[in-house]
C-alpha positions, 0 to 999 in steps of 0.5 A, a space after each residue: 500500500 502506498 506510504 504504508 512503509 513510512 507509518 510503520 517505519 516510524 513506529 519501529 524507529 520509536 520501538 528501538 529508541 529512533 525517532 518517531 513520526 506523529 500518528 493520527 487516528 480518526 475516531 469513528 465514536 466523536 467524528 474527530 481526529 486523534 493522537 495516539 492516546 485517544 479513543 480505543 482501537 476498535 472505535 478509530 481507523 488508522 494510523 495515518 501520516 498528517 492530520 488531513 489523512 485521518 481527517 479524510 478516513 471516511 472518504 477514503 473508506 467510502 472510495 475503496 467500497 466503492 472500488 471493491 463492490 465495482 471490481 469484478 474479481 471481487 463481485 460477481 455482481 453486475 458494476 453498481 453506479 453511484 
């Protein structure tokens, strides 16, 4: 996945006494987003790079759904329009 290296790089780097990255969630309980010590995992989509990435998370759910219910090696289904 694109820039997935970059997120998971920073978080070894912190595990080994590097330097770390910031991290943002986005909660799906409160509609906002968070740092690391924020809502438990289960109620957030994340990490994300920068504060637009996690702020744009549900756009980003909403284009992949899309993407995956019109792809045909994962549908059997005729393409559904928008």
């Amino acid at each position: 996945m694109p820039g997935g290296s970059g997120r998971h790089a920073g978080r070894l780097a912190s595990r080994f006494g590097g330097m770390a990255e910031e991290e943002y969630w986005f909660c799906l309980k409160h509609h906002t987003v968070e740092e690391r010590d924020g809502c438990k995992a289960a109620d957030r989509l994340g990490p994300y790079a920068t504060r637009d990435e996690a702020a744009a998370a549900l756009d980003k759910v909403q284009q992949r759904n899309e993407a995956w219910d019109n792809d045909p090696d994962w549908n059997d289904d005729a393409p559904r329009e928008g």
